[in-house]
DOTI-12088 format. One record per atom (N, C-alpha, C): residue number from 1; atom name; x, y, z. Coordinates in nm, 3 decimals. Atoms other than C-alpha are relative to their C-alpha. Example, Ala and Ser with C-alpha at 12.3 -4.5 7.8 and 13.67 -1.06 7.14 Angstrom:
REM DOTI-12088
nr|atom|c1|c2|c3
1|N|0.089|-0.119|0.000
1|CA|1.230|-0.450|0.780
1|C|0.090|0.120|0.000
2|N|-0.082|-0.119|-0.006
2|CA|1.367|-0.106|0.714
2|C|-0.077|0.109|0.073
This chain:
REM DOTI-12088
nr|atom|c1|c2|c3
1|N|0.137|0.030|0.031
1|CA|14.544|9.170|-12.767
1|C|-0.005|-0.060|-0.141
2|N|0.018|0.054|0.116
2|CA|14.446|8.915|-13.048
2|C|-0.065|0.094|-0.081
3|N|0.098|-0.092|0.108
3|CA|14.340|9.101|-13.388
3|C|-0.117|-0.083|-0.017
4|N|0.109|0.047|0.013
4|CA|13.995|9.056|-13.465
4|C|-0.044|-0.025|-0.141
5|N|0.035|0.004|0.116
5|CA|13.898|8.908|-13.779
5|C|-0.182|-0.019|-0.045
6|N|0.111|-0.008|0.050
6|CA|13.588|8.949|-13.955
6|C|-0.044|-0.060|-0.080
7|N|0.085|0.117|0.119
7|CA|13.354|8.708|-14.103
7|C|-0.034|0.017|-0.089
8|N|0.053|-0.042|0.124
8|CA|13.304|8.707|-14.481
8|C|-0.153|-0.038|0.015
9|N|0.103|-0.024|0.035
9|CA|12.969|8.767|-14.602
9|C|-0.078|-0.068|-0.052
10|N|0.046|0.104|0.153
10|CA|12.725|8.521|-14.785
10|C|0.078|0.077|-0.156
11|N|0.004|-0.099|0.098
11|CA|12.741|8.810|-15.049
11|C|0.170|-0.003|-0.037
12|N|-0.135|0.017|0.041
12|CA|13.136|8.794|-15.037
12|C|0.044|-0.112|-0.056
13|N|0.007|0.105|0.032
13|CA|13.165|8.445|-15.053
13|C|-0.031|-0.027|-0.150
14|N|0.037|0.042|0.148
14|CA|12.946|8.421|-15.398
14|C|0.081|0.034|-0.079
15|N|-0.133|-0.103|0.133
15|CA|13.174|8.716|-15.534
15|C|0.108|-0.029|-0.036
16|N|-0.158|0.028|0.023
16|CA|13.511|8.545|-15.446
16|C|-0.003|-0.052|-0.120
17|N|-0.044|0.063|0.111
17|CA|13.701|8.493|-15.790
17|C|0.098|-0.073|0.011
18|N|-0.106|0.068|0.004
18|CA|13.937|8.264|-15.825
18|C|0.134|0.050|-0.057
19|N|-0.089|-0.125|0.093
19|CA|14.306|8.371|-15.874
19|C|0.104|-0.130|-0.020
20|N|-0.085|0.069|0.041
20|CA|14.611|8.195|-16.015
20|C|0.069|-0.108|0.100
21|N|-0.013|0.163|-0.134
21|CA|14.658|7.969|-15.688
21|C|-0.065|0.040|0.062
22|N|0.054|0.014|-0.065
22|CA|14.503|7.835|-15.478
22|C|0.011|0.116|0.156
23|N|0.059|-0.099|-0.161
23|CA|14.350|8.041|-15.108
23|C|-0.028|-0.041|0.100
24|N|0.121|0.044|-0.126
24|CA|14.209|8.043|-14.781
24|C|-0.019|0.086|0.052
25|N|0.069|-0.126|-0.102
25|CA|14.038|8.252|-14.569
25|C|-0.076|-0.061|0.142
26|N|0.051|0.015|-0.105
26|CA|13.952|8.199|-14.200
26|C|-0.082|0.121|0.081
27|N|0.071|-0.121|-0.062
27|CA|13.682|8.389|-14.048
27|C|-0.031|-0.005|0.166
28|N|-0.001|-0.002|-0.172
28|CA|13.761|8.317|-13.662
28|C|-0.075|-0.065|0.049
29|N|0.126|0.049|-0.088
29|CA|13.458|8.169|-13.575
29|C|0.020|-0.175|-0.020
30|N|-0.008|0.091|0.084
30|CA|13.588|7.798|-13.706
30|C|-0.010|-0.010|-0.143
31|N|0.029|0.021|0.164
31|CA|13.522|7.829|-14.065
31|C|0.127|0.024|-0.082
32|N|-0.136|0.026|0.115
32|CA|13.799|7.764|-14.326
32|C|-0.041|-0.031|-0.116
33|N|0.065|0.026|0.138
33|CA|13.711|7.841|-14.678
33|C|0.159|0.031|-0.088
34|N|-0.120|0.028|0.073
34|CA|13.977|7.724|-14.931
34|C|-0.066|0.021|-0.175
35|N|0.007|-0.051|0.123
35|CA|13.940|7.903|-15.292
35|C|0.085|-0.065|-0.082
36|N|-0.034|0.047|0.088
36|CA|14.037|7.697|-15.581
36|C|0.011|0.087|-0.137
37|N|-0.057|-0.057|0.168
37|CA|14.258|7.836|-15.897
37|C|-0.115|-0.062|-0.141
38|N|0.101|0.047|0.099
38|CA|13.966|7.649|-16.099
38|C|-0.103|0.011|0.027
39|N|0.160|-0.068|-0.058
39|CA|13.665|7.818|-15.913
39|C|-0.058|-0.070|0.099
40|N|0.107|0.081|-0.130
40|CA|13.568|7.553|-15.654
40|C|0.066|0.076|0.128
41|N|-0.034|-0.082|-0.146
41|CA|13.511|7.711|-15.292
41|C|-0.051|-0.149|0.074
42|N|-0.030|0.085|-0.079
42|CA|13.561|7.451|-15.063
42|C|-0.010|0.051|0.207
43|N|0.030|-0.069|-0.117
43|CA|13.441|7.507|-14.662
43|C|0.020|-0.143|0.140
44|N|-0.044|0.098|-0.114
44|CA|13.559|7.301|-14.329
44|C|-0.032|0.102|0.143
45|N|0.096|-0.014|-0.135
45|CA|13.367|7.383|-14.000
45|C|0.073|-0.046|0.113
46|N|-0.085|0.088|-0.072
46|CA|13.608|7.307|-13.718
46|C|-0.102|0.020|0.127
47|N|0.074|0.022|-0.177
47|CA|13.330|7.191|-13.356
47|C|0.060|-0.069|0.058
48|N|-0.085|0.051|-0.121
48|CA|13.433|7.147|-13.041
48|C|-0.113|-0.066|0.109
49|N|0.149|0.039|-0.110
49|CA|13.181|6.942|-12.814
49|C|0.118|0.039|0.129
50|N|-0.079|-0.022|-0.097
50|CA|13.244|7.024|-12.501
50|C|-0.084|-0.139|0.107
């Protein structure tokens, strides 16, 4: 059985700090947020038309 990951939070999101390299975090649902070592949060939306 696939693990289930859990979607960050608006509220998490604002809080993320930036750490000495670069990040990412996928919250399952399509969303791919890439945390920058110089504070930019960066977000890519992957849709699928069907």
């Amino acid at each position: 059985m696939p693990k289930k990951i859990a979607p960050m939070t608006d509220t998490q999101i604002k809080n993320a700090k930036s750490q000495s390299e670069d990040y990412s975090h996928y919250d399952g649902n399509g969303l791919l947020l890439l945390f920058q070592s110089t504070g930019t949060k960066n977000g890519n939306l992957d849709i699928i038309a069907l």
